[in-house]
C-alpha positions in Angstrom: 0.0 0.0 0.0 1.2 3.4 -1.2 1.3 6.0 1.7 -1.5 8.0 -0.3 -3.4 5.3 -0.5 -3.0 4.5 3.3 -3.9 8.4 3.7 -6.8 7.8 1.5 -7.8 5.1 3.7 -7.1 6.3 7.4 -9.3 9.4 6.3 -11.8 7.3 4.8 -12.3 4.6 7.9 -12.3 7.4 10.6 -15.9 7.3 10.6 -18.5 6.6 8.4 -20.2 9.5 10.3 -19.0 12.9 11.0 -18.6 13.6 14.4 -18.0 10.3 15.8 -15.1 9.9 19.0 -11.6 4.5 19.8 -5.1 -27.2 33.7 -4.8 -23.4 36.1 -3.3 -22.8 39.5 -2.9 -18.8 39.8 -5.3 -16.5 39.7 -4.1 -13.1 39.1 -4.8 -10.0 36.1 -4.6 -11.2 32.5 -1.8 -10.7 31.1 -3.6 -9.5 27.8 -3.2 -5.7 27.6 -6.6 -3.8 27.6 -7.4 -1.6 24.9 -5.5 1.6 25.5 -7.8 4.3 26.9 -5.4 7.7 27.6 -3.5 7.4 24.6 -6.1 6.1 21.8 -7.7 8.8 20.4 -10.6 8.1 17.4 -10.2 9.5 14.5 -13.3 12.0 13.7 -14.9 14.1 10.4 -13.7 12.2 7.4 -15.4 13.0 4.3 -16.2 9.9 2.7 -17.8 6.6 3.5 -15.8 3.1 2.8 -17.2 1.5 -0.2 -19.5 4.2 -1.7 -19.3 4.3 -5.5 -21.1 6.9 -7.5 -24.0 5.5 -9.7 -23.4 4.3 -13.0 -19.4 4.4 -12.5 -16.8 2.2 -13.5 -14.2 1.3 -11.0 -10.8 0.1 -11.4 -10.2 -3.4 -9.6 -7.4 -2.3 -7.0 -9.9 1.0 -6.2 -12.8 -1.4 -6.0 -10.8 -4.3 -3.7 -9.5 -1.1 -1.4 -13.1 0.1 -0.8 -14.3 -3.9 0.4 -11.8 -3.9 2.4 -12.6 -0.7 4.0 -16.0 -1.7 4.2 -15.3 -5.0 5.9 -13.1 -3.7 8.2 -15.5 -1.2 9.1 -17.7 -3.7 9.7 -15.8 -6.2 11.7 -14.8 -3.2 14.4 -18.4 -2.5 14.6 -19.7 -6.1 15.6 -16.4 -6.6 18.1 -18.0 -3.3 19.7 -21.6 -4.9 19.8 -20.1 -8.1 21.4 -20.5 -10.1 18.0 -17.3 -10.5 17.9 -15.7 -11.7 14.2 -12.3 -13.2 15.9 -9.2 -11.4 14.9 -9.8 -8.0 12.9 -7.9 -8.6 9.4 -10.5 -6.7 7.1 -11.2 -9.7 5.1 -14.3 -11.6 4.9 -14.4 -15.6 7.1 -16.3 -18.1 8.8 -16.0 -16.2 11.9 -17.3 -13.0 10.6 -20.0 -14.8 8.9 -21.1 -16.0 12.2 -21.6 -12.9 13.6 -23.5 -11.7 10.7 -25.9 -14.3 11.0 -26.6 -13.5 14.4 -26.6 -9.7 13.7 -29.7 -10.2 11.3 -31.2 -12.7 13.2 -31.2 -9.8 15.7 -32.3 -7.2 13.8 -34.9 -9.4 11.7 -32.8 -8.9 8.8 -32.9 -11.7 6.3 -30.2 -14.4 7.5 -27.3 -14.6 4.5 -23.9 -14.6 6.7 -22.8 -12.2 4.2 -22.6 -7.8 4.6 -25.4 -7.2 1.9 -27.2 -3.7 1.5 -29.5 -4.4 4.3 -26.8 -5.5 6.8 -24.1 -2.9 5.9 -27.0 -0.3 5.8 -27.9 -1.2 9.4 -24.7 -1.6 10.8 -23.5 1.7 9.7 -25.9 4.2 11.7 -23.5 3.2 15.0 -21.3 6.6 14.6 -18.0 4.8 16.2 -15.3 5.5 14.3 -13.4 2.6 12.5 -9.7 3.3 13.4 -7.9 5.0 16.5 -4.2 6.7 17.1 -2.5 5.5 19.3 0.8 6.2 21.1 3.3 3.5 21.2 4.0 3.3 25.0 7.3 2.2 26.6 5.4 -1.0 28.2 4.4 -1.9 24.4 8.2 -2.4 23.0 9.8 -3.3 26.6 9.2 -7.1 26.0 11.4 -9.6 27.0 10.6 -10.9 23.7 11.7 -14.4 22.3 10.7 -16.8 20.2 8.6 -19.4 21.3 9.6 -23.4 21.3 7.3 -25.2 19.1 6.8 -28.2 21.4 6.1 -28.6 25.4 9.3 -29.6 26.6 10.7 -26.8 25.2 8.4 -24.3 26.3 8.3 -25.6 29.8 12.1 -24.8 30.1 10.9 -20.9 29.9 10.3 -18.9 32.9 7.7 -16.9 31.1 5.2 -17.9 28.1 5.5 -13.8 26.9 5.2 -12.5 23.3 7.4 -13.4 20.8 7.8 -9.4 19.7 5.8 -6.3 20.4 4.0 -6.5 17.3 2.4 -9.5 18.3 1.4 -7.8 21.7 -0.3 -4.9 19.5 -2.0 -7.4 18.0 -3.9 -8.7 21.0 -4.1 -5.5 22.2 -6.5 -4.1 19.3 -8.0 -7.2 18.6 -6.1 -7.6 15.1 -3.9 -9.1 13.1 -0.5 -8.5 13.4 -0.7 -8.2 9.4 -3.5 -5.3 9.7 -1.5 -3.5 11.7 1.4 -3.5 9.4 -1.1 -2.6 6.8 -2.4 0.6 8.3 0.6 1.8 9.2 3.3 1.8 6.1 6.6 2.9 6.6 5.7 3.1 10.6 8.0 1.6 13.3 5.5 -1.0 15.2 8.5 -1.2 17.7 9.0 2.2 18.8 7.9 3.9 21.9 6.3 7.1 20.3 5.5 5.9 17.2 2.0 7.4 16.3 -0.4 4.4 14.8 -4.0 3.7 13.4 -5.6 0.5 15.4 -8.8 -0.9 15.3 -10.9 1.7 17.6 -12.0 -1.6 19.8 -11.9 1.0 23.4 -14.8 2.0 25.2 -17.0 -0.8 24.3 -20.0 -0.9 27.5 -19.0 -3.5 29.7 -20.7 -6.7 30.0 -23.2 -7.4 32.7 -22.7 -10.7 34.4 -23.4 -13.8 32.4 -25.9 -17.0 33.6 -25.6 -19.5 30.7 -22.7 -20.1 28.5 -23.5 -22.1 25.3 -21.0 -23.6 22.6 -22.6 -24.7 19.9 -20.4 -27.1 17.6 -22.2 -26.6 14.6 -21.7 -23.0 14.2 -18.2 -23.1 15.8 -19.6 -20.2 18.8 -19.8 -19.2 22.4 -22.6 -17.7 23.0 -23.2 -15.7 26.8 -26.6 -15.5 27.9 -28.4 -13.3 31.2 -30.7 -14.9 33.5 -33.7 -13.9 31.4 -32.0 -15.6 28.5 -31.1 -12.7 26.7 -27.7 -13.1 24.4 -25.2 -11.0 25.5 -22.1 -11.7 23.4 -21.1 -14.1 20.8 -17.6 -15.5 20.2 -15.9 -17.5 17.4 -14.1 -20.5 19.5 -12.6 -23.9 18.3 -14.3 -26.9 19.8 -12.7 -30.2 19.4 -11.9 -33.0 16.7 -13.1 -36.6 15.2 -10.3 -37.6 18.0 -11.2 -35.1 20.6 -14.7 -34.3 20.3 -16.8 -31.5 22.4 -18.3 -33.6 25.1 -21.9 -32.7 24.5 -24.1 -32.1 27.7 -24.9 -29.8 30.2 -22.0 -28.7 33.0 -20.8 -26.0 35.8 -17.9 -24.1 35.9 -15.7 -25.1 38.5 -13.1 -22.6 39.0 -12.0 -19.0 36.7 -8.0 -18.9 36.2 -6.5 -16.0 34.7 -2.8 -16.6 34.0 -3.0 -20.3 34.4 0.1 -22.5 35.2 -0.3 -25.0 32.4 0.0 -28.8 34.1 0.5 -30.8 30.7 0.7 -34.7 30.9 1.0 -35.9 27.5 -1.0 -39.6 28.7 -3.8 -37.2 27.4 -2.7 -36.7 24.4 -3.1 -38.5 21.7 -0.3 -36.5 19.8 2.2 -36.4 22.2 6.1 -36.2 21.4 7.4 -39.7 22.5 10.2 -38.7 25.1 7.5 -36.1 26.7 6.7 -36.4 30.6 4.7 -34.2 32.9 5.4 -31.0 33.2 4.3 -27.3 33.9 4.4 -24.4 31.5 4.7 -21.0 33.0 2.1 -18.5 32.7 1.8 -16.0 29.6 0.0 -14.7 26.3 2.0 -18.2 24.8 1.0 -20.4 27.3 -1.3 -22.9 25.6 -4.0 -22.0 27.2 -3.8 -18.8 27.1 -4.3 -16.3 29.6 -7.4 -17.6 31.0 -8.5 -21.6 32.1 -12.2 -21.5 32.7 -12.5 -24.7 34.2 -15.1 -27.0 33.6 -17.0 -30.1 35.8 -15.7 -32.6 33.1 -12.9 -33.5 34.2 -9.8 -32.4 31.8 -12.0 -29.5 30.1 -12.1 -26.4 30.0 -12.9 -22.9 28.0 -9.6 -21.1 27.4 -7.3 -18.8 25.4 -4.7 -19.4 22.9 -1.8 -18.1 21.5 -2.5 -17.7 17.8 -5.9 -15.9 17.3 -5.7 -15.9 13.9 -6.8 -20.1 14.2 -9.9 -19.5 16.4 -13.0 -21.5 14.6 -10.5 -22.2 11.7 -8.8 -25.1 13.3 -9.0 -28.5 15.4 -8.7 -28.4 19.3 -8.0 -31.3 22.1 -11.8 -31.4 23.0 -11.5 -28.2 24.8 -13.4 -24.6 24.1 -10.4 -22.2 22.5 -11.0 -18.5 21.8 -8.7 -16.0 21.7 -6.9 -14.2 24.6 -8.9 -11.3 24.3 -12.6 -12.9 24.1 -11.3 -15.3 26.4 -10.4 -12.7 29.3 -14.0 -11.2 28.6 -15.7 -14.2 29.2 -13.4 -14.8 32.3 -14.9 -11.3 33.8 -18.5 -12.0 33.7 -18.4 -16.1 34.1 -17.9 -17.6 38.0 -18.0 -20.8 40.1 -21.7 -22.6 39.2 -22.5 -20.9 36.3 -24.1 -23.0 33.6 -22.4 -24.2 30.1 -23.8 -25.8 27.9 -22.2 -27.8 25.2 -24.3 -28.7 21.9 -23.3 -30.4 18.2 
C-alpha cells in the first residue's frame, strides 16, 4: 500500500459518520493488555464513507478491492464493539465474521445470509463509532522480554515466562487484530518504537458486559454464545471446539473454578499426539502459554474454555476437545463467568 493510499484510507475509515469519538493454579490479572484508553484517540470528520461508488461508475479493480476492504473492516470493528465479535480483525471476509453476521440479522430481523449485503451494511453503519484509533506507542508496548517461542512442550516448559514473541504480536492482542492489519495501516511506521504514532482498530470504550448466567458452545456454528438470567444473548464469540479424535463432550456442565494466567499442568497420557520422550510438566504462565491467559475450568474433568496463543486459528482449526478463543474474548468471558455458572455444550 502506497502512503497515499493509506492516507486515503485512514481518512476514509475514521468514521462513516461525521462527528463520531476509539489445567490453572494462579489466579491473578490477564496478562492481555486492555485496549488503551489515555493514549487512543478516534479519528473524527472524514469525508467519505468506505465502499461508496457513484452510480453508473466504472471502477478500477485495486480502487474497488480497497473500498471492500474498508467496508469489511469497518464492519468487523463495529460487531467486536456490539459483542459479536468476528475473531481477529484482518478486514477480510471468514467463517467467523460470517457467524456474527448471521446472528446480527437474526437480531435485527434482517434476512439471515452470513454475508454484509445492502440491508446489513446499511444497518450496521448508523452506529457513529469510528473505524480506526491513534495510538501512542508506549514504553510497556516495545519493553518485551521478547523471544521466540519453542514449538513443542518440553521446550516451552524450560521458559520462565510464556510472553510475546515481539511487540508486534502484543499490538496485535491488544486491538484485537492481526498482526498483518497492523502492518497494513501503518506503512513505513516503526510497530517497535515507543512514540510511534499508529492507526488501530478503535475496539476502546465498548460498555462493559453485565454478568453472564448460561454459557453455550454450539459445535455446529463453531460459537460461544453468553446469555443473562432472562435468556437474553449478550455476546457471541468465534471459539474452536474439538476434533473426530477429541470431540466437544456434549451435555450440560458448571464451571468449577475461573483462572487467569493459568500454570499449564500438561501430561501428554492425554494426548493423543504427544512427542514420544514427553513427561509431565508445567508451563509458566503468559500470552504463549497454551492456554492462554485464561482456564475456565469446567466439571468434566480435563476440560475447559480457554485462550490461545494464535488468534488468527480460532473456529479455523482442530482443538483437544476443549473450548479455545482467543486471549482477548477469552479474558472477557473470564470477567463476567464464575463458580456454578451453567455451560452448555451442543453439536
Amino acid at each position: 500500500m502506497t502512503k497515499a493510499t493509506a492516507l486515503t484510507l485512514i481518512a476514509a475509515l475514521a468514521g462513516a459518520l461525521p462527528h463520531a469519538h476509539a489445567h490453572a493454579q494462579q489466579q491473578v490479572a490477564p496478562q492481555v493488555p486492555p485496549p488503551a484508553t489515555t493514549q487512543q484517540a478516534p479519528l473524527q470528520n472524514a469525508p467519505t464513507q468506505p465502499g461508496v461508488i457513484a452510480p453508473g461508475a466504472v471502477q478500477d479493480p485495486a480502487i474497488a478491492e480497497q473500498a471492500e476492504f474498508e467496508r469489511l473492516l469497518r464492519a468487523q470493528v463495529l460487531l467486536e464493539r456490539m459483542y459479536l465479535s468476528p475473531g481477529e480483525i484482518d478486514g477480510a471476509y471468514g467463517s467467523n465474521m460470517r457467524q456474527a453476521l448471521n446472528t446480527y440479522q437474526s437480531m435485527r430481523q434482517l434476512p439471515v445470509t452470513g454475508k454484509l449485503d445492502d440491508a446489513t451494511w446499511n444497518a450496521l453503519n448508523t452506529d457513529p463509532s469510528p473505524t480506526l484509533a491513534e495510538y501512542t506507542i508506549t514504553d510497556e508496548d516495545v519493553a518485551g522480554p521478547f523471544q521466540p517461542i519453542p514449538s513443542t512442550m518440553m521446550g516451552k516448559a524450560k521458559l520462565s515466562a510464556l510472553g510475546y514473541a515481539n511487540a508486534l504480536e502484543g499490538l496485535g492482542e491488544k486491538f484485537h487484530a492481526s498482526p498483518a492489519l497492523l502492518q497494513r495501516l501503518n506503512p513505513g511506521k516503526s510497530l517497535a518504537r515507543a512514540g510511534e504514532r499508529i492507526v488501530v482498530p478503535h475496539v476502546s470504550g465498548k460498555q462493559p458486559l453485565p454478568p453472564a448466567a448460561k454459557v453455550v458452545v454450539r459445535d455446529s456454528t463453531k460459537t460461544l454464545q453468553l446469555y443473562d438470567a432472562g435468556g437474553q444473548l449478550l455476546a457471541q464469540y468465534p471459539v474452536s471446539t474439538g476434533s473426530s479424535r477429541d470431540p466437544l463432550p456434549i451435555g450440560n456442565w458448571k464451571i468449577n473454578g475461573v483462572h487467569a494466567n493459568p500454570v499449564y499442568n500438561y501430561n501428554p497420557k492425554l494426548f493423543w499426539d504427544a512427542k514420544p520422550g514427553d513427561s509431565k510438566t508445567q508451563i509458566k504462565p503468559g500470552p504463549n502459554n497454551p492456554v492462554g491467559v485464561m482456564w475456565i475450568d469446567l466439571s468434566k474433568p480435563h476440560y475447559g474454555i480457554h485462550g490461545t496463543p494464535v488468534p488468527g486459528h480460532v473456529g479455523k482449526t482442530e482443538s483437544h476437545g476443549c473450548i479455545r478463543l482467543t486471549n482477548w474474548s477469552a479474558a472477557e468471558v473470564g470477567a463476567v463467568v464464575g463458580e456454578g455458572t451453567d455451560v452448555e455444550l451442543v453439536s
